[in-house]
Short mmCIF file of the C-alpha atoms (twelve columns), coordinates in Angstrom:
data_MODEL
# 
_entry.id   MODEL 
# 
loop_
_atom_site.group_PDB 
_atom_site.id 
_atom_site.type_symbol 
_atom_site.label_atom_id 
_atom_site.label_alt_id 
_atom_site.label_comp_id 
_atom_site.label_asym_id 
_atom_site.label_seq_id 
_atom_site.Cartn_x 
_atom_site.Cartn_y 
_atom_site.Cartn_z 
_atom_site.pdbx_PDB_model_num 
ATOM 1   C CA . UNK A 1   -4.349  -17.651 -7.120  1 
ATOM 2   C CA . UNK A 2   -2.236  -19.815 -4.724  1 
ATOM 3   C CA . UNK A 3   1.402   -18.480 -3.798  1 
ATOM 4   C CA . UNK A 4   4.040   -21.325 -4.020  1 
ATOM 5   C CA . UNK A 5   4.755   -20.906 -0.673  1 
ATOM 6   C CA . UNK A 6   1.765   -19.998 1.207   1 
ATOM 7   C CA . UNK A 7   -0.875  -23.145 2.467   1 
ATOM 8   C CA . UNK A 8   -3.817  -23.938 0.041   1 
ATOM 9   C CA . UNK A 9   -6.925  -22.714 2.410   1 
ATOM 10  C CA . UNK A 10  -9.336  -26.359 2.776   1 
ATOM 11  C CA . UNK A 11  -12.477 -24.227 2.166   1 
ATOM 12  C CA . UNK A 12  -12.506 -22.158 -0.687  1 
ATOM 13  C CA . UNK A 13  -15.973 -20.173 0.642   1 
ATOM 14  C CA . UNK A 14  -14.820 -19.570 3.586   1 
ATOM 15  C CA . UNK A 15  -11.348 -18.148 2.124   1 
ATOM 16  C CA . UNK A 16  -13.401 -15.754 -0.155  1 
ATOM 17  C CA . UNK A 17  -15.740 -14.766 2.652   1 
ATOM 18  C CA . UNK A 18  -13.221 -13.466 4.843   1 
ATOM 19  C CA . UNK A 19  -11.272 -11.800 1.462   1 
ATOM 20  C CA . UNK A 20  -14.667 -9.572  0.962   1 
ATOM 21  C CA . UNK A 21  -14.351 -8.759  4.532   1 
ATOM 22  C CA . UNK A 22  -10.798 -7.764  3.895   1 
ATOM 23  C CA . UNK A 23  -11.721 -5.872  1.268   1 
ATOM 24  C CA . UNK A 24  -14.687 -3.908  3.089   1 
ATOM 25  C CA . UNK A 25  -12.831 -3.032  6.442   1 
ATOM 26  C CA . UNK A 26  -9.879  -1.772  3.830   1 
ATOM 27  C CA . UNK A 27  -12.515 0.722   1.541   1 
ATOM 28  C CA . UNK A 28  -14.353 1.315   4.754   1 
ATOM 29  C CA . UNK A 29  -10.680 3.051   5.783   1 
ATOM 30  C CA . UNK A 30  -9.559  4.530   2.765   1 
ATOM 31  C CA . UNK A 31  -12.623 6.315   1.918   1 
ATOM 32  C CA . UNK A 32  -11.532 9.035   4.555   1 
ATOM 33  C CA . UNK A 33  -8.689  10.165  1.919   1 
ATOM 34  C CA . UNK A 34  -11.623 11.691  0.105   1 
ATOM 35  C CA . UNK A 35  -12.341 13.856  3.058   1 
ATOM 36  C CA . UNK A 36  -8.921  14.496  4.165   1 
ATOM 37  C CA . UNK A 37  -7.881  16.976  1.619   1 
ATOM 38  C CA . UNK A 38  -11.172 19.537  3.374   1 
ATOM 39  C CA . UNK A 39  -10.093 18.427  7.574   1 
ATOM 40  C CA . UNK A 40  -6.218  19.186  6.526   1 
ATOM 41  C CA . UNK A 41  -6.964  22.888  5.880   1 
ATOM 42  C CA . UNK A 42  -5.009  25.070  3.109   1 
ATOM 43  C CA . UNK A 43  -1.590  23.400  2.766   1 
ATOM 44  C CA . UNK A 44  -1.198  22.135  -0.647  1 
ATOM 45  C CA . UNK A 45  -1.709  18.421  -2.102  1 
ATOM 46  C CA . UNK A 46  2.195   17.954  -2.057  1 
ATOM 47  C CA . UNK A 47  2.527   18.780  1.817   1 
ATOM 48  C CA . UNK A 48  -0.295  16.759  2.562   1 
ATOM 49  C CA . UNK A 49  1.005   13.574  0.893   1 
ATOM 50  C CA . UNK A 50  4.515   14.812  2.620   1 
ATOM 51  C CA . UNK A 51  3.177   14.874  5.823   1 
ATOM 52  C CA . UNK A 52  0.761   11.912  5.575   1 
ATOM 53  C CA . UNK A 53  3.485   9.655   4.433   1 
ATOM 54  C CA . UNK A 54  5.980   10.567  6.795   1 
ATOM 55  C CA . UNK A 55  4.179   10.087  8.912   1 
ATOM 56  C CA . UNK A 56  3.073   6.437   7.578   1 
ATOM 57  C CA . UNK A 57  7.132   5.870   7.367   1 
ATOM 58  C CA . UNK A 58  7.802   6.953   10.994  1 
ATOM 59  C CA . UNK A 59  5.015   4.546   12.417  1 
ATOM 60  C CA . UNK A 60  6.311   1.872   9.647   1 
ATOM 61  C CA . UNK A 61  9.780   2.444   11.275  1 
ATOM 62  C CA . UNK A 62  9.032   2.387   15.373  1 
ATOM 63  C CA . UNK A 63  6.554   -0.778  14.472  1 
ATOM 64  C CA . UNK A 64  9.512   -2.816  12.288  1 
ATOM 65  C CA . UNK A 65  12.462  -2.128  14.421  1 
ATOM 66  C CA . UNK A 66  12.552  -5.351  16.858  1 
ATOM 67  C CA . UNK A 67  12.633  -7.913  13.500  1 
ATOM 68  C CA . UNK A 68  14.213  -5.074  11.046  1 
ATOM 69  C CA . UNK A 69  17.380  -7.481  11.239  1 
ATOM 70  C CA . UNK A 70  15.608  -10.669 10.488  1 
ATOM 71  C CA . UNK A 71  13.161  -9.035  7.933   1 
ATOM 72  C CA . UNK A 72  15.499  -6.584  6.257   1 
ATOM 73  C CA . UNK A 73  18.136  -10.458 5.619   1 
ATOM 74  C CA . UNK A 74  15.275  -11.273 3.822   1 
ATOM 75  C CA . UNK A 75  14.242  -8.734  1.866   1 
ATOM 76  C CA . UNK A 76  15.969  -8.950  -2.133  1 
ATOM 77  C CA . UNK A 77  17.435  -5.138  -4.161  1 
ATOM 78  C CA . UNK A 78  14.297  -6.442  -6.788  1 
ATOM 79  C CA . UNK A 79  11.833  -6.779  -4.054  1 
ATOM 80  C CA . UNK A 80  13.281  -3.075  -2.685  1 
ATOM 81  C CA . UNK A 81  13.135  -1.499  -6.078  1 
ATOM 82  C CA . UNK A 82  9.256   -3.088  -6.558  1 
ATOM 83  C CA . UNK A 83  8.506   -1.466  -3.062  1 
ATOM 84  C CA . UNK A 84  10.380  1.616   -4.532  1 
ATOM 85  C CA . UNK A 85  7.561   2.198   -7.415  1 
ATOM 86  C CA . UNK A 86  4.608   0.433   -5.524  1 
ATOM 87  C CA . UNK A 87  5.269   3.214   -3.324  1 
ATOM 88  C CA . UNK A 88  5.434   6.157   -5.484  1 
ATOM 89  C CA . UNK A 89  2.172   4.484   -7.950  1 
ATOM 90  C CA . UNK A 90  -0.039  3.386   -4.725  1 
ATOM 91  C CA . UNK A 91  1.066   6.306   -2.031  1 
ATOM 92  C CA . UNK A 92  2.680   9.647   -2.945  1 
ATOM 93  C CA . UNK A 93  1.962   9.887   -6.328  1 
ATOM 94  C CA . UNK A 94  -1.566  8.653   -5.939  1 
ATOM 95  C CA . UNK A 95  -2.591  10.442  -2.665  1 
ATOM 96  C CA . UNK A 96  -0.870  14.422  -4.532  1 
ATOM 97  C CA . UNK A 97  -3.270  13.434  -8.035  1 
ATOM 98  C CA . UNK A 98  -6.270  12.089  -5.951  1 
ATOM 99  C CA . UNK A 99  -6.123  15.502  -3.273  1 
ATOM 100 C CA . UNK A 100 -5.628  17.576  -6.591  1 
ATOM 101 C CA . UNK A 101 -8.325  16.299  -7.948  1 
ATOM 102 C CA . UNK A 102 -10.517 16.988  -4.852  1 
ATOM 103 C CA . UNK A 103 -9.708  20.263  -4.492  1 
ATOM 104 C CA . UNK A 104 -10.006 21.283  -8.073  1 
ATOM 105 C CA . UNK A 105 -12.671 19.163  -9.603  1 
ATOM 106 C CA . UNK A 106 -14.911 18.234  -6.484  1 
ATOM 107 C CA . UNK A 107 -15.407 14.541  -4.608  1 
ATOM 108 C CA . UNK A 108 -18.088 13.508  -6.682  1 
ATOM 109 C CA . UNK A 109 -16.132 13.828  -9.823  1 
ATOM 110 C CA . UNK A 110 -12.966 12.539  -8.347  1 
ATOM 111 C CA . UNK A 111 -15.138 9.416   -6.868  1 
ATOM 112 C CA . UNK A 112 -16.712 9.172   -10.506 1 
ATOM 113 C CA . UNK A 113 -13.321 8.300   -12.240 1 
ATOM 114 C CA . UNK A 114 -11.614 6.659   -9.446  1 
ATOM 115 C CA . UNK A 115 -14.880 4.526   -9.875  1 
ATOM 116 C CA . UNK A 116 -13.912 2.580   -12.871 1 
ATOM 117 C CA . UNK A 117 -10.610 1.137   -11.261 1 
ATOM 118 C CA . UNK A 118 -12.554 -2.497  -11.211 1 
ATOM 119 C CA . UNK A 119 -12.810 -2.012  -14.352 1 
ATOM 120 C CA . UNK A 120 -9.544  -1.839  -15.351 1 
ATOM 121 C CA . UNK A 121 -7.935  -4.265  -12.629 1 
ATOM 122 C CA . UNK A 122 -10.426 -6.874  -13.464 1 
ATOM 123 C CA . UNK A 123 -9.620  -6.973  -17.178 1 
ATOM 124 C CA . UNK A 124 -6.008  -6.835  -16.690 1 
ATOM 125 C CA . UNK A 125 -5.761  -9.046  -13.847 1 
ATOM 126 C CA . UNK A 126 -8.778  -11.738 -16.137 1 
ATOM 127 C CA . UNK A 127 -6.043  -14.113 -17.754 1 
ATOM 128 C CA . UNK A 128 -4.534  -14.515 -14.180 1 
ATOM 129 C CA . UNK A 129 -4.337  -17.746 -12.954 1 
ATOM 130 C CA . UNK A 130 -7.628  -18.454 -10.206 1 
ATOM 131 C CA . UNK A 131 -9.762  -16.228 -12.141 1 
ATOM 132 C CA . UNK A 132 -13.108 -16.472 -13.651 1 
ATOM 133 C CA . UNK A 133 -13.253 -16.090 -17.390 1 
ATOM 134 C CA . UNK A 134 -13.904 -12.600 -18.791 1 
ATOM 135 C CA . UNK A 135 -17.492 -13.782 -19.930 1 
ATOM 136 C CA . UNK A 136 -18.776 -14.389 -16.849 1 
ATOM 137 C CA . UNK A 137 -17.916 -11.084 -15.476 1 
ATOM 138 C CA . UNK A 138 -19.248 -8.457  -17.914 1 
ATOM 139 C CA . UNK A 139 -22.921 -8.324  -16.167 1 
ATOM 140 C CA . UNK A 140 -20.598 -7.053  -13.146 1 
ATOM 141 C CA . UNK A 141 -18.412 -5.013  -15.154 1 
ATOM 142 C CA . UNK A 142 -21.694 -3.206  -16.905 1 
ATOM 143 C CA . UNK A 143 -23.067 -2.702  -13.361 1 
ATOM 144 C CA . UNK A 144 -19.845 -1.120  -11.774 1 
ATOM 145 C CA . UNK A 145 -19.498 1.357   -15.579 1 
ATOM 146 C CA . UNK A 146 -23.095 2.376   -14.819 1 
ATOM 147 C CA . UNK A 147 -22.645 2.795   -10.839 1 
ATOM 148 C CA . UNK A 148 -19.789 5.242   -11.151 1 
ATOM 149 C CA . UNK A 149 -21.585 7.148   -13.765 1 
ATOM 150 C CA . UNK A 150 -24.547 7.254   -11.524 1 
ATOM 151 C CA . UNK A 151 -22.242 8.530   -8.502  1 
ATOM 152 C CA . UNK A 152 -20.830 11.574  -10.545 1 
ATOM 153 C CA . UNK A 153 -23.155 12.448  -13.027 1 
ATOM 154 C CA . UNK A 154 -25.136 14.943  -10.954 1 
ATOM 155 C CA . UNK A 155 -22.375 16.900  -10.181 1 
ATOM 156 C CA . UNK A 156 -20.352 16.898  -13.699 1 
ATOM 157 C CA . UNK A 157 -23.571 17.407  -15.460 1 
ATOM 158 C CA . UNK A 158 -24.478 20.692  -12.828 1 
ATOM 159 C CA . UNK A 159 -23.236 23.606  -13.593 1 
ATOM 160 C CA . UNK A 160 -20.205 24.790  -11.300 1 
ATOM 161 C CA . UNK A 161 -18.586 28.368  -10.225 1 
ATOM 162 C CA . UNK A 162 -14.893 26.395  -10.180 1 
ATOM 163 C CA . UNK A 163 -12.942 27.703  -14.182 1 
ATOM 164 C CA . UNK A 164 -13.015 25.131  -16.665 1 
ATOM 165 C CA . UNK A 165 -9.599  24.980  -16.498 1 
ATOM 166 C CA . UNK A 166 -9.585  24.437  -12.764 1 
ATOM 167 C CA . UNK A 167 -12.376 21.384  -13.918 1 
ATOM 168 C CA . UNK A 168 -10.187 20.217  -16.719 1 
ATOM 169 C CA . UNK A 169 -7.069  20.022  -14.585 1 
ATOM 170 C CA . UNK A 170 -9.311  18.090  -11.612 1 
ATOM 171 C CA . UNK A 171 -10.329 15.226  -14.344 1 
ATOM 172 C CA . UNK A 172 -6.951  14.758  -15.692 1 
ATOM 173 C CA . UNK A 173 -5.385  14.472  -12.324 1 
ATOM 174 C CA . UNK A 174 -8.239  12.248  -11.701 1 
ATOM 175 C CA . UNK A 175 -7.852  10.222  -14.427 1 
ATOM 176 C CA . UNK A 176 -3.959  9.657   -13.413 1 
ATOM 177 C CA . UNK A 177 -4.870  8.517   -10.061 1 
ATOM 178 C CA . UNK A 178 -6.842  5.655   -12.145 1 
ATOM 179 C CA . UNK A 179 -3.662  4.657   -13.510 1 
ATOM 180 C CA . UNK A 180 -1.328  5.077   -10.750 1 
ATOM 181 C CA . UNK A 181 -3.942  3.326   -8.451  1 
ATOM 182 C CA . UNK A 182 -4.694  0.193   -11.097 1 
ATOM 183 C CA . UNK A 183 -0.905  -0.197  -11.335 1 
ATOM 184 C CA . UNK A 184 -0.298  -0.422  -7.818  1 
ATOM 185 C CA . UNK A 185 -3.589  -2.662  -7.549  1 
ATOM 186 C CA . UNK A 186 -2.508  -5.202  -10.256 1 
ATOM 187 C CA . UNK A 187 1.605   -5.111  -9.422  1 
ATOM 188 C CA . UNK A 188 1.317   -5.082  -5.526  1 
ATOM 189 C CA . UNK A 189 -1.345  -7.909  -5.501  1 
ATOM 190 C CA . UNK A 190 1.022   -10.388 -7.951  1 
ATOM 191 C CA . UNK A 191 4.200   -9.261  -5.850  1 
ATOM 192 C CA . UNK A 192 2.259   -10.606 -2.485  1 
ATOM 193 C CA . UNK A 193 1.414   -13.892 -4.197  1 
ATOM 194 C CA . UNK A 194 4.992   -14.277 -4.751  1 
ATOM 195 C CA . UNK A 195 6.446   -13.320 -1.434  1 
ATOM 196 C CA . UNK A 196 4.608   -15.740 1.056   1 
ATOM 197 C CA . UNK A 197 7.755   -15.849 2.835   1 
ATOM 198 C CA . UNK A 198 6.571   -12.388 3.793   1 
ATOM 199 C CA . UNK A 199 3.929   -11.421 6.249   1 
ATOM 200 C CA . UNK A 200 0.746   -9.198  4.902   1 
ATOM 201 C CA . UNK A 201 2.141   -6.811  8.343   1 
ATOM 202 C CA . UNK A 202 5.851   -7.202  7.313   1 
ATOM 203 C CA . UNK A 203 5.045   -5.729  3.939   1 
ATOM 204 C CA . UNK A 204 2.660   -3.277  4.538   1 
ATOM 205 C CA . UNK A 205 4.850   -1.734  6.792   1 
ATOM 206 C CA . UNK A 206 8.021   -1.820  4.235   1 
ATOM 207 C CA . UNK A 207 5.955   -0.490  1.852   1 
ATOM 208 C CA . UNK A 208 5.238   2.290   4.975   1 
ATOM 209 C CA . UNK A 209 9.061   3.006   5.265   1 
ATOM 210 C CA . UNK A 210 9.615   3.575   1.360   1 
ATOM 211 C CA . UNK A 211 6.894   5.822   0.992   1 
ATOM 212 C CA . UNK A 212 7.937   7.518   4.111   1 
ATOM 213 C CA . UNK A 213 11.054  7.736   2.417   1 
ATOM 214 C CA . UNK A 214 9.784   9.125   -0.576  1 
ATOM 215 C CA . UNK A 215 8.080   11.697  1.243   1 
ATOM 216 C CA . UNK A 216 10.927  13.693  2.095   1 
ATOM 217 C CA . UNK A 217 11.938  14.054  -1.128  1 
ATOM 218 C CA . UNK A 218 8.297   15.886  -1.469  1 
ATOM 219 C CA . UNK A 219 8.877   18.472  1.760   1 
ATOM 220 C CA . UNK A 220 10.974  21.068  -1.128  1 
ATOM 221 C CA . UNK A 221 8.351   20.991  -3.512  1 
ATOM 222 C CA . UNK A 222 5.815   21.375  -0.965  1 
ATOM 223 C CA . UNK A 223 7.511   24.758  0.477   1 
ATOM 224 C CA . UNK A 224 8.087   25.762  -3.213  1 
ATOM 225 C CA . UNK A 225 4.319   25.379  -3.685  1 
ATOM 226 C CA . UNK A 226 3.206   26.690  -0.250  1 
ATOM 227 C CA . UNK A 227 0.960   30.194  -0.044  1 
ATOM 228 C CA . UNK A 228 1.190   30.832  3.760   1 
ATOM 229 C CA . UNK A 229 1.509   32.002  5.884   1 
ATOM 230 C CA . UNK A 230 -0.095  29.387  8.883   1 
ATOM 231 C CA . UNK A 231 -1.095  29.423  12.073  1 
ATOM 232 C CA . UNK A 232 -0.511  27.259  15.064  1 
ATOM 233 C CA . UNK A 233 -4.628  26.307  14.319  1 
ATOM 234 C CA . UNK A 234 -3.713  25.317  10.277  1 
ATOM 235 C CA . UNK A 235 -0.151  23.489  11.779  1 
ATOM 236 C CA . UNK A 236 -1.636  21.603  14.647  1 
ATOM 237 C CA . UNK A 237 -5.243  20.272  11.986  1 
ATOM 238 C CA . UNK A 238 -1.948  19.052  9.257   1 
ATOM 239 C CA . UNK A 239 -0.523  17.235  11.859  1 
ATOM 240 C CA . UNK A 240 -3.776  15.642  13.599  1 
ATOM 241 C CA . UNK A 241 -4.703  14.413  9.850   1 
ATOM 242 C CA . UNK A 242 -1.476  13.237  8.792   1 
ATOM 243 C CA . UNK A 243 -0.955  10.986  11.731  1 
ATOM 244 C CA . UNK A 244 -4.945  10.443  11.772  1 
ATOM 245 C CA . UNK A 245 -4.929  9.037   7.894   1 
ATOM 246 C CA . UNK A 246 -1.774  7.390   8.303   1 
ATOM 247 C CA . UNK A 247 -2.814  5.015   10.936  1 
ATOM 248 C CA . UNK A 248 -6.482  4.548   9.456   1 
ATOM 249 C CA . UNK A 249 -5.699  4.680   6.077   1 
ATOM 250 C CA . UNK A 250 -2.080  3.385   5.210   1 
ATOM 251 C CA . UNK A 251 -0.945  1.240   8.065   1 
ATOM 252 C CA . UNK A 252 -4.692  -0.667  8.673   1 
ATOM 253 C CA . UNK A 253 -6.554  0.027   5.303   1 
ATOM 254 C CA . UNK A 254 -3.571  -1.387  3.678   1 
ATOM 255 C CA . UNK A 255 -3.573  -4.164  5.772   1 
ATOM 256 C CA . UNK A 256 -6.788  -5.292  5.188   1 
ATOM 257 C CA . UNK A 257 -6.242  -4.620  1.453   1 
ATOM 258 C CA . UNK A 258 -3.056  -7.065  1.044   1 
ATOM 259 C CA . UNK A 259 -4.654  -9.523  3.362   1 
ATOM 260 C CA . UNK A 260 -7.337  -9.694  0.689   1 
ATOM 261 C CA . UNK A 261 -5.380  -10.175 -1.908  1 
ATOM 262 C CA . UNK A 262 -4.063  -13.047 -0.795  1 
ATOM 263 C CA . UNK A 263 -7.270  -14.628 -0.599  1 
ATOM 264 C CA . UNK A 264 -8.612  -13.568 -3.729  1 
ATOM 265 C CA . UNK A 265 -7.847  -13.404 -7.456  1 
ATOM 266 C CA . UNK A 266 -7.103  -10.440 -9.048  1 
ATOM 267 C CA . UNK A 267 -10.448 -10.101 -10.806 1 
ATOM 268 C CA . UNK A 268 -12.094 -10.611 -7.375  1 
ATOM 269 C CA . UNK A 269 -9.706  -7.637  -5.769  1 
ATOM 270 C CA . UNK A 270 -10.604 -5.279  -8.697  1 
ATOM 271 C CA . UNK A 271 -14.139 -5.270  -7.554  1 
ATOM 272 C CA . UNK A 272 -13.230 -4.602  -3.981  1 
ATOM 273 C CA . UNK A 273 -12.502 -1.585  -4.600  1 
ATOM 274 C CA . UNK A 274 -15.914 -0.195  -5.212  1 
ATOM 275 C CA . UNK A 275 -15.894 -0.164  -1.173  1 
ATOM 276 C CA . UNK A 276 -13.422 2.931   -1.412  1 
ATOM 277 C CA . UNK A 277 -15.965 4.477   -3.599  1 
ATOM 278 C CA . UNK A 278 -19.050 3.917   -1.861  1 
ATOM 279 C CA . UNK A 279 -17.298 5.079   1.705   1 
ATOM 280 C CA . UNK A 280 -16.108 7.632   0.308   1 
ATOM 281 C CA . UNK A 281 -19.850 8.663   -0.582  1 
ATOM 282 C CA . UNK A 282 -21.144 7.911   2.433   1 
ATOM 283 C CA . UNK A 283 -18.510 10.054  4.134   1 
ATOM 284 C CA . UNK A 284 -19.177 13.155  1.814   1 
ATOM 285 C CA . UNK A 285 -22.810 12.385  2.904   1 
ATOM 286 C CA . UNK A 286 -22.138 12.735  5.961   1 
ATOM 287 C CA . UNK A 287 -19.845 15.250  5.922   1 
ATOM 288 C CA . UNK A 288 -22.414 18.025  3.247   1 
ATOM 289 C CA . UNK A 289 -25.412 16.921  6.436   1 
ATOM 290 C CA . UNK A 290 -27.658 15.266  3.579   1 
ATOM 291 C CA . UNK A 291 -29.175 12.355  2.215   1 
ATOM 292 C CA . UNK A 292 -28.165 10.585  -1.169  1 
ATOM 293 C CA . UNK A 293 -30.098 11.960  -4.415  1 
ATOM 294 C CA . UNK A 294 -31.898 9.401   -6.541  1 
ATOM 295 C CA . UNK A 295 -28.877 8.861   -8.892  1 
ATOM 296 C CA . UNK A 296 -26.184 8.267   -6.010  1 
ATOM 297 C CA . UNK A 297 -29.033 5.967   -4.248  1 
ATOM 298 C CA . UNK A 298 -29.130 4.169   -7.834  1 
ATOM 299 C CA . UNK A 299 -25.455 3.870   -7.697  1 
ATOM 300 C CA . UNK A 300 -25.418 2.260   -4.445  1 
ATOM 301 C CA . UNK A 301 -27.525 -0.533  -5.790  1 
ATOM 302 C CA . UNK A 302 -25.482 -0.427  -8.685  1 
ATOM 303 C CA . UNK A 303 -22.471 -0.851  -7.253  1 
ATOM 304 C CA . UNK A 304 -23.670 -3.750  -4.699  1 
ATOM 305 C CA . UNK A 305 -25.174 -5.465  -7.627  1 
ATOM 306 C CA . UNK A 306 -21.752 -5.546  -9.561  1 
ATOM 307 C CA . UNK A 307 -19.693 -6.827  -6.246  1 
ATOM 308 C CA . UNK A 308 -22.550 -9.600  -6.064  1 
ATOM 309 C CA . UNK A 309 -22.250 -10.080 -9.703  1 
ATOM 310 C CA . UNK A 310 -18.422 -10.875 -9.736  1 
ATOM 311 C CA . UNK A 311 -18.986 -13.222 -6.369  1 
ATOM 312 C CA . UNK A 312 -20.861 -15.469 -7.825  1 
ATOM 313 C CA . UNK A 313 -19.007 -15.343 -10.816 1 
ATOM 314 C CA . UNK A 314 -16.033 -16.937 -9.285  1 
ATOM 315 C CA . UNK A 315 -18.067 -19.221 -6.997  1 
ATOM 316 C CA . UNK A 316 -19.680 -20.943 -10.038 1 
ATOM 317 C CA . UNK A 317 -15.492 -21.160 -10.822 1 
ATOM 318 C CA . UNK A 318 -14.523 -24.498 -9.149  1 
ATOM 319 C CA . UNK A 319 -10.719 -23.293 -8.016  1 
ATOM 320 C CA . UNK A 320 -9.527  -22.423 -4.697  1 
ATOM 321 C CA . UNK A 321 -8.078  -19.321 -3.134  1 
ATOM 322 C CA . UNK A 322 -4.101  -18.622 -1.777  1 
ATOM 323 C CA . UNK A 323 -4.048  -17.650 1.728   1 
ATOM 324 C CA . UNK A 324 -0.960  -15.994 3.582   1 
# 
């Protein structure tokens, strides 16, 4: 896709090169969400959205404040209101239904679901201009469907101590983070082709001050929900991740994310985010002290196959890429 106002980039491959890249360094970051939820101790999924995008918003704020004239004369009510919902669908609604989902239904399963975002971004985003015809990407669409079900399958399919209704409320918040999260992918990557009078920094960081924003409306509900009491120990870990994710994960990872997609066509972005799901792996890896089972080895493949797949799907596409 090329925005109206943004140059056409002279070589295509390199353009697409450095979108993947993008799109690594941004999964590569916000994989750690998937951890956060365990490192942020026992305050509910409401006060750790709260406090993570506060956070995000006070950063957004101290980093905006020498152009805020020059960028806020710029900045239209619809493009507010669209940072208004891209906010709520990519940040504090997301980050509450995707820590739910954690600490009810496990990270496997919650990686499992979140796993087949490609697959809807990519067929929503396949009639967009700049993008290879849906044809060409179904190998890479099979290999991402069987890739997630590889990651998860172990631990849905093993029996677990956690209620069924404790399971059955993790997959349904799980499932709404896949539609939150494809929302945000597929609206906030056609509002950034739109706006190249916008930096990728300028809007990342507006997006920072909504959802910052947004979060205080969340502090009530958080205290409503809270089972403290906590200690300075509990206080001082909510803080150090808050500030921790909100640098890594919303001010960089998102960053790198709308970078990408303004290198890349929407199909192309849908398959970037496999790299949230395979960090996030790697992480929990990490994390548990163990090495991948056969299945989540598998998956790995699986899941580099179907990023592969979709590449050379679009390079066999003779079209160019926008840049901003």
């Amino acid at each position: 896709m090329i925005s109206s106002t943004a140059p056409v980039v002279s070589n295509p491959a390199r353009s697409m090169a450095a979108g993947i890249a993008c799109g690594a360094a941004a999964g590569a970051l916000w994989g750690l969400i998937f951890l956060a939820p365990r490192l942020a101790g026992p305050f509910n999924p409401v006060f750790q959205a709260a406090a993570r995008y506060l956070a995000y918003g006070v950063i957004s704020v101290v980093l905006l404040a020498p152009q805020w004239r020059r960028i806020a004369a710029t900045v239209t009510r619809r493009e507010w209101l669209a940072l208004a919902w891209l906010g709520i669908a990519g940040n504090t609604l997301y980050y509450i239904l995707v820590s739910t989902a954690v600490r009810t239904g496990g990270t496997a399963m919650t990686a499992l679901v979140c796993g087949f975002m490609p697959v809807a971004v990519t067929l929503i985003g396949s009639r967009d201009p700049g993008s290879a015809p849906l044809r060409r990407l179904v190998p890479s669409l099979l290999l991402c469907i069987a890739g997630a079900v590889c990651i998860g399958w172990q631990t849905v399919a093993a029996p677990s101590p956690a209620p069924v209704v404790e399971r059955i409320v993790g997959l349904l918040c799980a499932v709404g983070a896949l539609v939150s999260w494809t929302a945000y992918a597929v609206g906030n990557s056609r509002w950034l082709t739109r706006l190249g009078r916008l930096s990728v920094r300028d809007w990342t960081l507006l997006t920072g001050i909504m959802a910052g924003a947004q979060s205080l409306f969340l502090f009530p509900l958080a205290l409503v929900l809270d089972q403290g009491p906590h200690d300075g120990v509990d206080w001082a870990r909510l803080v150090i991740v808050s500030i921790g994710v909100a640098i890594l994960a919303s001010i960089a990872g998102n960053a790198f994310w709308n970078r990408m997609c303004r290198l890349l066509p929407l199909t192309l972005v849908g398959q970037m985010i496999l790299f949230e799901t395979l960090f996030a792996q790697i992480y929990g890896f990490l994390w548990e002290r163990r090495l991948p089972a056969f299945l989540e080895l598998a998956a790995f493949v699986l899941v580099a196959s179907s990023v592969l797949s979709c590449v050379a799907a679009h390079r066999r596409k003779e079209t160019g890429f926008g840049a901003g």
